[in-house]
C-alpha positions, -999 to +999 in steps of 0.1 A: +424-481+756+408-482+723+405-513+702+434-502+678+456-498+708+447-530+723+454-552+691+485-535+685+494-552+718+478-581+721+492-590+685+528-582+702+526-601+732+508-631+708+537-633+689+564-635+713+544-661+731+528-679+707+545-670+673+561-704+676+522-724+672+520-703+641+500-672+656+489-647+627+470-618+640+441-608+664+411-593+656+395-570+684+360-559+690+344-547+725+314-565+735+292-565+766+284-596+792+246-604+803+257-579+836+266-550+812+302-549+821+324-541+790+350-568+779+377-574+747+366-599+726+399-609+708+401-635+680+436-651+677+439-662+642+470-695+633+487-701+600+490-741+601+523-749+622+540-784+627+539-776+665+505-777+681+495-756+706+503-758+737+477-753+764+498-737+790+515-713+766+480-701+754+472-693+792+506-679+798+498-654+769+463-647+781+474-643+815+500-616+801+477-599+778+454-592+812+482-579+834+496-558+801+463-541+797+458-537+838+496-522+839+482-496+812+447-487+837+424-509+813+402-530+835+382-544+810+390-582+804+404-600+772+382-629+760+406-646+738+394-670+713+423-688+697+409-700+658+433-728+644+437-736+607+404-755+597+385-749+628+348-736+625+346-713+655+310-707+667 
């Protein structure tokens, strides 16, 4: 999969599971670990939401994202940073 393809469904799945925390968008790149194996490097961008995020849901919807992308032959793995209002990501 491409990284168009990929964000169009990681933004999907995001939302159903996480639209509720205030989920926005993702922003995908592909990036390589120290071994030279190819992985997803998603950025989950938040509005500000009165409900803060819940840990397990933000597994749940990682854990989907990785079985969505297997069930469609991609084998490479989503690292999925989630980037709240007013948090400075490094």
């Amino acid at each position: 999969m491409n990284e168009a393809e990929v964000k169009k469904l990681a933004d999907r799945l995001l939302a159903e599971d996480l639209g509720k925390y205030g989920f926005r968008e993702v922003e995908v790149s592909t990036a390589e670990d120290e071994d030279g194996d190819e992985f997803f490097d998603i950025s989950a961008y938040f509005n500000p939401s009165r409900t803060p995020l819940d840990p397990r849901a933000s597994i749940r919807s990682t854990s989907r994202l990785r079985q969505a992308l297997l069930d469609a032959g991609e084998n490479r793995f989503p690292n999925v940073l989630h980037i709240l209002p007013g948090a400075n990501p490094t």
